[in-house]
N, C-alpha and C positions, 0 to 999 in steps of 0.2 A: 504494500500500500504506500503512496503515497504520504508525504508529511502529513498535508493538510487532510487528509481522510484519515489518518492517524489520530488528530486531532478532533476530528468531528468526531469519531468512535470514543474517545474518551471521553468527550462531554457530551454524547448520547448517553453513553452507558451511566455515566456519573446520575444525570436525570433521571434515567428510568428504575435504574435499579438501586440509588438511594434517594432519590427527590429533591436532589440537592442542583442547581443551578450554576455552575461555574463557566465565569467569560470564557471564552475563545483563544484570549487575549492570555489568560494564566499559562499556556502551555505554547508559546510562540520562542519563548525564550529558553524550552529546553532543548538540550543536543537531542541528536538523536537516539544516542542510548536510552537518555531519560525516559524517550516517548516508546522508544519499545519497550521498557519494564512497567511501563504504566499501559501499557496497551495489552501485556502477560497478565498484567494484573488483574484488568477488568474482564479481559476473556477467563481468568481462572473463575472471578464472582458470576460470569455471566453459567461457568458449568455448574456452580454451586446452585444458582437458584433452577438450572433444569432438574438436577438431582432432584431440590426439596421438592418442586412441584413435581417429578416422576415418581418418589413416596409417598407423598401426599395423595395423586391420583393411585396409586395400588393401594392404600393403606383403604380409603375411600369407595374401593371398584366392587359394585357389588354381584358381579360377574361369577367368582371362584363361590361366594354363597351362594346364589341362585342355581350354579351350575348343580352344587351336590345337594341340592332341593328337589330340583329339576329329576336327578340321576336317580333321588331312592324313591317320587314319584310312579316312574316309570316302573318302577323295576317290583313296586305295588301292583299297578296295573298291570303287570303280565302277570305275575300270581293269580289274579281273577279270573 
């Protein structure tokens, strides 16, 4: 990427995933190093909150219950 998409990625992420607002203008004056370990950084929080929300939706899925609802229904109705 790009400096400046570098840049946009940081103060996207920064917004979305803590709600916090930071200029443009705060990361214009770092090297490049700086912006790739701030750009490691947000992508590592950006895997963090797919996690929470990929356990949150299994913890939540009512799928694996209904299934073995579903499984010992059936398996009533062929006894009959």
């Amino acid at each position: 990427m790009t400096r400046e998409e570098n840049i946009d990625f940081i103060v996207y992420s920064i917004w979305v995933l803590q709600g916090d607002y930071v200029p443009y203008e705060k990361f214009e004056n770092y090297t490049d190093a700086e912006l790739d370990k701030e750009v490691e950084w947000q992508e590592y929080l950006w895997e963090e909150k797919r996690e929470r929300i990929s356990k949150t939706t299994q913890r939540h899925s009512p799928t694996k219950h209904y299934t073995k609802r579903r499984t010992a229904l059936l398996s009533f109705l062929n006894e009959l």
